[in-house]
Jmol script that loads the backbone (N, CA, C; Angstrom):
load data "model"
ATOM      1  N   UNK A   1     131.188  95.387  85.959  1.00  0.00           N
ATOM      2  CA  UNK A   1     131.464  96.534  86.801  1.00  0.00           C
ATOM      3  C   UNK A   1     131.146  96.147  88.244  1.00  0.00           C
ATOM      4  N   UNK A   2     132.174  96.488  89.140  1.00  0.00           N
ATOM      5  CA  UNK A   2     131.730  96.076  91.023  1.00  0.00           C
ATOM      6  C   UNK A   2     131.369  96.682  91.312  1.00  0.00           C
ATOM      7  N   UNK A   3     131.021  97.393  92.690  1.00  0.00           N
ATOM      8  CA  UNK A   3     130.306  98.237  93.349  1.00  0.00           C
ATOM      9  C   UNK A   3     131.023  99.714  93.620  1.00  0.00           C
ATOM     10  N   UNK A   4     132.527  99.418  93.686  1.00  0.00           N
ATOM     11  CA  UNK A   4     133.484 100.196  93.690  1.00  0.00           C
ATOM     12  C   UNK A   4     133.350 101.533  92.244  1.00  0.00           C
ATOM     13  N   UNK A   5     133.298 100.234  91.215  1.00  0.00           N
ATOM     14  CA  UNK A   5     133.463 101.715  89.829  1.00  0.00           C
ATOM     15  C   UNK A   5     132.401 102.155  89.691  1.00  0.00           C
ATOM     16  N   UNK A   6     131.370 101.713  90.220  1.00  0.00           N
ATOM     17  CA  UNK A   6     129.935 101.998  89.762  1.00  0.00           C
ATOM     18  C   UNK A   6     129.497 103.147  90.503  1.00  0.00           C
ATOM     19  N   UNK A   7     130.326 103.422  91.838  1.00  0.00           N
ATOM     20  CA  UNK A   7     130.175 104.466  92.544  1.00  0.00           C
ATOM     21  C   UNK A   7     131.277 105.534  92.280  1.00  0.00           C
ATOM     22  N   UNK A   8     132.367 105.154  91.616  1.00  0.00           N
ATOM     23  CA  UNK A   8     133.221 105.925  90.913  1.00  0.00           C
ATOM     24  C   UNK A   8     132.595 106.573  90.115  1.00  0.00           C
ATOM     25  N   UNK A   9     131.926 105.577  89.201  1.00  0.00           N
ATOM     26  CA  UNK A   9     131.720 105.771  87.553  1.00  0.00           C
ATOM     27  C   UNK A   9     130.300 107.421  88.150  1.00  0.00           C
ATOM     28  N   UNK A  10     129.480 106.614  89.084  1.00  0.00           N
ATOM     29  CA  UNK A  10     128.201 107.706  89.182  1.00  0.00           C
ATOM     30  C   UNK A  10     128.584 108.966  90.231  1.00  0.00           C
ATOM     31  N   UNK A  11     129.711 109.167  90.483  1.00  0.00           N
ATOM     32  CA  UNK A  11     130.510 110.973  91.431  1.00  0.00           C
ATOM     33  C   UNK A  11     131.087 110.907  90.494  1.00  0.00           C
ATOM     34  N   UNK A  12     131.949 110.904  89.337  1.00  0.00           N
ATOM     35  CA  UNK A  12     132.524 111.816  87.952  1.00  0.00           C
ATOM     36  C   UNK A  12     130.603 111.730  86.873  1.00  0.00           C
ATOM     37  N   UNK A  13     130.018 111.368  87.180  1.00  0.00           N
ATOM     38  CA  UNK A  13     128.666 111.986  86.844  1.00  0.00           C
ATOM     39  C   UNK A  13     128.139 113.148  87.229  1.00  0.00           C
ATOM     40  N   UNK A  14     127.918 112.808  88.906  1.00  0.00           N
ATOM     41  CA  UNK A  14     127.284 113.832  89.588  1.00  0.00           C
ATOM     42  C   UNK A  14     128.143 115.454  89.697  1.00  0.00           C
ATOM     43  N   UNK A  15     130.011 115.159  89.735  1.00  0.00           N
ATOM     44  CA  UNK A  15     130.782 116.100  89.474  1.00  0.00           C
ATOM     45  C   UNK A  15     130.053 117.297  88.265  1.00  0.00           C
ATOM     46  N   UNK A  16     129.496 116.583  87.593  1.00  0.00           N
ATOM     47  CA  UNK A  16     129.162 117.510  86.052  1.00  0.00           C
ATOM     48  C   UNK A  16     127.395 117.898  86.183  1.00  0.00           C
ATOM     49  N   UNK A  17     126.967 118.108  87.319  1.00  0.00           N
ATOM     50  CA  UNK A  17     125.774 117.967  87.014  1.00  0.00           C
ATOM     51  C   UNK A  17     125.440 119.629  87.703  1.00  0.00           C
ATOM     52  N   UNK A  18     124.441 120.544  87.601  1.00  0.00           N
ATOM     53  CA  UNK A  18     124.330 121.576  88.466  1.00  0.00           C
ATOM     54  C   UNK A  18     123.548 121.119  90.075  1.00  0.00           C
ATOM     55  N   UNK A  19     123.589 121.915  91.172  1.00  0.00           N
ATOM     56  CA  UNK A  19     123.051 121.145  92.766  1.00  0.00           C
ATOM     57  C   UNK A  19     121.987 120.872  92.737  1.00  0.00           C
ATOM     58  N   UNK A  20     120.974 121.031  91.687  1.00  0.00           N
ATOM     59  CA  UNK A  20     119.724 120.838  91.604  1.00  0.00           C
ATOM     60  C   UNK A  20     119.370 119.456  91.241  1.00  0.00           C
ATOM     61  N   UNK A  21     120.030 119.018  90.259  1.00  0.00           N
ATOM     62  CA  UNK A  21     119.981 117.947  89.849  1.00  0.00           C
ATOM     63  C   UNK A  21     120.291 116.569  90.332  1.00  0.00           C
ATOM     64  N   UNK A  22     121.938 117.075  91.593  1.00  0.00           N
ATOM     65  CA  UNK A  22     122.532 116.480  92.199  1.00  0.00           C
ATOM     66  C   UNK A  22     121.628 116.252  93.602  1.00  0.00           C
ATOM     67  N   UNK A  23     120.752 117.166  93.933  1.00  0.00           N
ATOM     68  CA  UNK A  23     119.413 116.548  95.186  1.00  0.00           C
ATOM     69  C   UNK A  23     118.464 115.732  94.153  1.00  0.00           C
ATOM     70  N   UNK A  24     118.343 115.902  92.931  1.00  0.00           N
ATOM     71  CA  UNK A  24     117.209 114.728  92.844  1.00  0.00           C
ATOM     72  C   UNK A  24     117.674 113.676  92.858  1.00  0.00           C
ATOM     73  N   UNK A  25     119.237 113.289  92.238  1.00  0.00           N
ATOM     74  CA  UNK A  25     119.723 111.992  92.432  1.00  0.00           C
ATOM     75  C   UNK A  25     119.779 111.594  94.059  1.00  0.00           C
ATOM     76  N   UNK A  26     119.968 112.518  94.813  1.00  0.00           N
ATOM     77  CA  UNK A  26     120.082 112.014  95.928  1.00  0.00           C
ATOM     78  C   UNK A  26     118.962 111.390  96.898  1.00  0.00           C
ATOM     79  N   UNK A  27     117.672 112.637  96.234  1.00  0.00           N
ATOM     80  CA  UNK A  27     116.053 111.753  96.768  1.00  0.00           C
ATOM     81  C   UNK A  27     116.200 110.873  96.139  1.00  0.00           C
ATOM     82  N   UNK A  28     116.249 110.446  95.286  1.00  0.00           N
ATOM     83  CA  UNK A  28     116.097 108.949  94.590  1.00  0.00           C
ATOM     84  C   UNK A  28     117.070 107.919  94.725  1.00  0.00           C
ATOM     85  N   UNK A  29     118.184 108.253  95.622  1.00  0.00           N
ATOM     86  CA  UNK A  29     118.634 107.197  95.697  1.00  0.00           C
ATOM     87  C   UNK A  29     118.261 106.805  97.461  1.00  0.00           C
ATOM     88  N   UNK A  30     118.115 108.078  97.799  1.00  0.00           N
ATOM     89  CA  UNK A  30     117.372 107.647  99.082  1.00  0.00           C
ATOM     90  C   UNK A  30     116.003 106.818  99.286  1.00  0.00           C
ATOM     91  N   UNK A  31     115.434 107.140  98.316  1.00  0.00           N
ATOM     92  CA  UNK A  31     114.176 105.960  97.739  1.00  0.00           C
ATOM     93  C   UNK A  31     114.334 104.719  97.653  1.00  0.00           C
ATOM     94  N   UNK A  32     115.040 104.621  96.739  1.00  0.00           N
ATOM     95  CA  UNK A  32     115.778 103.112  96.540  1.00  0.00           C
ATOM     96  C   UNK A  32     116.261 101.700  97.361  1.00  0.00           C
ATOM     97  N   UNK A  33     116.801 103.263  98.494  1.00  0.00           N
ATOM     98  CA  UNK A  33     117.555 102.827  99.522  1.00  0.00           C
ATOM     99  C   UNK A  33     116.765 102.240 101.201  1.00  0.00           C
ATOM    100  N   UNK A  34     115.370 102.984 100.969  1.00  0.00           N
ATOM    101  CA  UNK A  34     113.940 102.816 101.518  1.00  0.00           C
ATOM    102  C   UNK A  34     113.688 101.684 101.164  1.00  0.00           C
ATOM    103  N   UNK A  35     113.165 101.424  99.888  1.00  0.00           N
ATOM    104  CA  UNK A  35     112.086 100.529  99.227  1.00  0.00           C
ATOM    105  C   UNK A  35     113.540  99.365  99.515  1.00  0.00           C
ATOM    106  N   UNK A  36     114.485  99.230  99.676  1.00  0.00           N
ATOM    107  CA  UNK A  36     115.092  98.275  99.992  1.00  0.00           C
ATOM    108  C   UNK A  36     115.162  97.983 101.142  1.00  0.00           C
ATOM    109  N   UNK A  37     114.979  98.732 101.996  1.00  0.00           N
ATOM    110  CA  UNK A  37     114.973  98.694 103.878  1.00  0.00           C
ATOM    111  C   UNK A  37     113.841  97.705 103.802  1.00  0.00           C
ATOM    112  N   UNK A  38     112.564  98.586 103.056  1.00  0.00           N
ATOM    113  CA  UNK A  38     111.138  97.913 103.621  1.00  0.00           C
ATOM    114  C   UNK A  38     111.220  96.548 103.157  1.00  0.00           C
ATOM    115  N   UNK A  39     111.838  96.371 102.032  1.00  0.00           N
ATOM    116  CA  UNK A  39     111.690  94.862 101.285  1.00  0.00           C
ATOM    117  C   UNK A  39     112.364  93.979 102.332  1.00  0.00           C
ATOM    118  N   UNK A  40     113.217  94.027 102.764  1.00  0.00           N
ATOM    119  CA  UNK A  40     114.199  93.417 103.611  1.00  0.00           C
ATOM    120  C   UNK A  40     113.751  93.149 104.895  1.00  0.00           C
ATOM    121  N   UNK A  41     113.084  94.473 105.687  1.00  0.00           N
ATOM    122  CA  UNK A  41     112.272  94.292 106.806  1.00  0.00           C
ATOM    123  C   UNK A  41     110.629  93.274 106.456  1.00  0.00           C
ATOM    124  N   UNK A  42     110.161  93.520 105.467  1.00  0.00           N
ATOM    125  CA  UNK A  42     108.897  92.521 105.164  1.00  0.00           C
ATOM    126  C   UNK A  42     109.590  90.927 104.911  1.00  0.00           C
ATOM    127  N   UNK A  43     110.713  90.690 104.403  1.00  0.00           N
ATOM    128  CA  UNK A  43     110.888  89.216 104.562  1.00  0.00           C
ATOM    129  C   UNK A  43     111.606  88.571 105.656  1.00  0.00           C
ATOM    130  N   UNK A  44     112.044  89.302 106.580  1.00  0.00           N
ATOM    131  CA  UNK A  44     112.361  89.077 107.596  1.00  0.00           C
ATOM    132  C   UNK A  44     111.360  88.565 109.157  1.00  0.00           C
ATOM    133  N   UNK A  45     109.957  89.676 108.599  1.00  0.00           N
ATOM    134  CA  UNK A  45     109.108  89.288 109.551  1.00  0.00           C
ATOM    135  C   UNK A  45     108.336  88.099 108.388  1.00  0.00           C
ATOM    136  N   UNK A  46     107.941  88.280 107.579  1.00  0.00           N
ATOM    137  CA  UNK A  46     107.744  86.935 106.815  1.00  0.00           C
ATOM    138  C   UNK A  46     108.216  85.169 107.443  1.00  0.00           C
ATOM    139  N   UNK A  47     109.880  85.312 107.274  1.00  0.00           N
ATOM    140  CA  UNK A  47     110.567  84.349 107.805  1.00  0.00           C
ATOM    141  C   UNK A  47     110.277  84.080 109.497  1.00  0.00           C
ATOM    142  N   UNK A  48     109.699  85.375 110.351  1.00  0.00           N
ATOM    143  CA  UNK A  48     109.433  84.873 111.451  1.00  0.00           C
ATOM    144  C   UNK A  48     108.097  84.043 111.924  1.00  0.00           C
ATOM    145  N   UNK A  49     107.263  84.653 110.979  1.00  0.00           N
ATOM    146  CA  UNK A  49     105.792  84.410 111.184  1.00  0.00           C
ATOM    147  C   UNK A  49     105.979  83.049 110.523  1.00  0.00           C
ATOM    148  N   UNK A  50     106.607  82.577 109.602  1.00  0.00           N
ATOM    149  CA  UNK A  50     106.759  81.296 108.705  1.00  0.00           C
ATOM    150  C   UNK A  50     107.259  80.270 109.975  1.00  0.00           C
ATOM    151  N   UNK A  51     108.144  80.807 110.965  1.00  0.00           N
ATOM    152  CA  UNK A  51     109.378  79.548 111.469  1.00  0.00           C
ATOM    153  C   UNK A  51     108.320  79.687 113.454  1.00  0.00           C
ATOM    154  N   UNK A  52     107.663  80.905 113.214  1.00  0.00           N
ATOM    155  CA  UNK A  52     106.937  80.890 114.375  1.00  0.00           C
ATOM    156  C   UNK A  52     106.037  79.816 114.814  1.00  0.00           C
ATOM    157  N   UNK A  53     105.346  79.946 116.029  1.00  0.00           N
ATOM    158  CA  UNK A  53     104.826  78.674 116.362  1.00  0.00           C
ATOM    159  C   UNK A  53     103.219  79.658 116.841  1.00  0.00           C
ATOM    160  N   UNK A  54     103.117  80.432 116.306  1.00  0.00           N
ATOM    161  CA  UNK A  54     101.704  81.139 116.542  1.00  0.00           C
ATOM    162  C   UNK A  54     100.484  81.047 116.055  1.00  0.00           C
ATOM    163  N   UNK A  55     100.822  80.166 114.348  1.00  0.00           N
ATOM    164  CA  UNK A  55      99.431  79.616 113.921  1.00  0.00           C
ATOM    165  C   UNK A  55      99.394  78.631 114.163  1.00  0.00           C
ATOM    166  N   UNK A  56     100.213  77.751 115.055  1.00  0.00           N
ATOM    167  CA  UNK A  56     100.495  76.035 114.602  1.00  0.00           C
ATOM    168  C   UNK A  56      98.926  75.708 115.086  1.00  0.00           C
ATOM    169  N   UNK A  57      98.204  76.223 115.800  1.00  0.00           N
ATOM    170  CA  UNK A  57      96.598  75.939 116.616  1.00  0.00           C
ATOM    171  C   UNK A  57      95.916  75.483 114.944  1.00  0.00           C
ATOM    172  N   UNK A  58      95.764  76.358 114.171  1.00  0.00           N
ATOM    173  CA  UNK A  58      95.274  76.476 112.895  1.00  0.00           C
ATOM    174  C   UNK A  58      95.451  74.691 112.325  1.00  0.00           C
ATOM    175  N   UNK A  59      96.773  73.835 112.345  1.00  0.00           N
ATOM    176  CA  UNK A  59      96.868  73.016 111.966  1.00  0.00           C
ATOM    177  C   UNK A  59      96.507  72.038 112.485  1.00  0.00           C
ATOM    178  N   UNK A  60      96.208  72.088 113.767  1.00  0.00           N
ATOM    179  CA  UNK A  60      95.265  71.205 114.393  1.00  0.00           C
ATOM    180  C   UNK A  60      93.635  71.005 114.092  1.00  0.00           C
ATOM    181  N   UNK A  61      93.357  72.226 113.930  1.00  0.00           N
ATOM    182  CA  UNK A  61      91.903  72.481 113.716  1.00  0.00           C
ATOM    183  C   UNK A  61      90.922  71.452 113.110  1.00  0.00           C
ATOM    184  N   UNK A  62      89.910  71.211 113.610  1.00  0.00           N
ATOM    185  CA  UNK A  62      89.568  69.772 113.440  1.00  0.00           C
ATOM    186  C   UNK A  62      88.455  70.342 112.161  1.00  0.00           C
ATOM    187  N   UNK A  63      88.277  69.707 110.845  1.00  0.00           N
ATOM    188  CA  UNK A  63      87.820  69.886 109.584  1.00  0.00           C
ATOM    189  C   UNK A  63      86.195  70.117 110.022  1.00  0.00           C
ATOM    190  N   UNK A  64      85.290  71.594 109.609  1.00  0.00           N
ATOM    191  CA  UNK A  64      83.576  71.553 110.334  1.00  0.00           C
ATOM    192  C   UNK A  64      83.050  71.242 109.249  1.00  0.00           C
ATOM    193  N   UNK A  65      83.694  71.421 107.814  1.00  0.00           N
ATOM    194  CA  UNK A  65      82.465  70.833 107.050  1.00  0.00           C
ATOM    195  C   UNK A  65      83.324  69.921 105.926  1.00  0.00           C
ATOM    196  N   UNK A  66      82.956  68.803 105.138  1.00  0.00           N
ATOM    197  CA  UNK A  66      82.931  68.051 104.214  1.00  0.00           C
ATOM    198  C   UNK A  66      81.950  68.186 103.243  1.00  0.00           C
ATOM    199  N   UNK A  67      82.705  67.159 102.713  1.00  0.00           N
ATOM    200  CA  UNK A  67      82.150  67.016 100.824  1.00  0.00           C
ATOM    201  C   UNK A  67      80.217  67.214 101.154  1.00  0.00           C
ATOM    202  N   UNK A  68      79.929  66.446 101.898  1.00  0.00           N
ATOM    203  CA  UNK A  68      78.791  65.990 102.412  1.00  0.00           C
ATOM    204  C   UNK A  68      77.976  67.681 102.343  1.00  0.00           C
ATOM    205  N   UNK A  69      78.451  68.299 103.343  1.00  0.00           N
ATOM    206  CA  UNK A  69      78.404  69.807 103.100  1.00  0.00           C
ATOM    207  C   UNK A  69      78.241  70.315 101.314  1.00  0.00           C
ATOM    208  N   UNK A  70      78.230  70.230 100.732  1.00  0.00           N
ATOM    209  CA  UNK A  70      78.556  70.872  99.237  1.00  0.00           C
ATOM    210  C   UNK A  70      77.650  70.103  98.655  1.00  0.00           C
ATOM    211  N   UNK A  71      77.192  69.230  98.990  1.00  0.00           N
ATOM    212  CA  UNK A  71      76.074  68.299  97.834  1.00  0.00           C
ATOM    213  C   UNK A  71      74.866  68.635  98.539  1.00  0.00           C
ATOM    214  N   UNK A  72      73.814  69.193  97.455  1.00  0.00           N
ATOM    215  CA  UNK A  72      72.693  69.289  97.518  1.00  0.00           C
ATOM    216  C   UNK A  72      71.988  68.396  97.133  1.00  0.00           C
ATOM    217  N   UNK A  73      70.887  68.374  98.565  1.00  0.00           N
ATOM    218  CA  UNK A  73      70.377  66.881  98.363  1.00  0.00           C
ATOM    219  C   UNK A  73      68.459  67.304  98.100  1.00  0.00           C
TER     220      UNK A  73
END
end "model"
wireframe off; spacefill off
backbone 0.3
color backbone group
């Protein structure tokens, strides 16, 4: 099924349904339609903070403690 019948297939649904029923499908698909915004907006700033050059300091950072550190003497 494409995107086409599937939105066919779900308005000869909603056609049969009373208006009450037809707003909850609609909060919920507005939900859906959210939780997909946010997903989309979180990997996007993901991908920026990833390709950014704002922690690169971090990879320089010169190592303060060693093994030496961890053994009790």
């Amino acid at each position: 099924m494409d995107k086409n019948e599937a939105i066919e297939k779900t308005l000869r649904v909603l056609q049969k349904l009373p208006l009450d029923k037809i707003l909850e499908v609609s909060d919920f698909a507005d939900l859906v339609f959210k939780k997909m915004e946010d997903h989309t907006l979180t990997k996007g700033i993901q991908v920026l903070v990833e390709k950014g050059k704002s922690f690169d300091f971090l990879k320089e950072e010169e190592e303060l403690y060693g093994i030496k550190d961890l053994l009790k003497e």
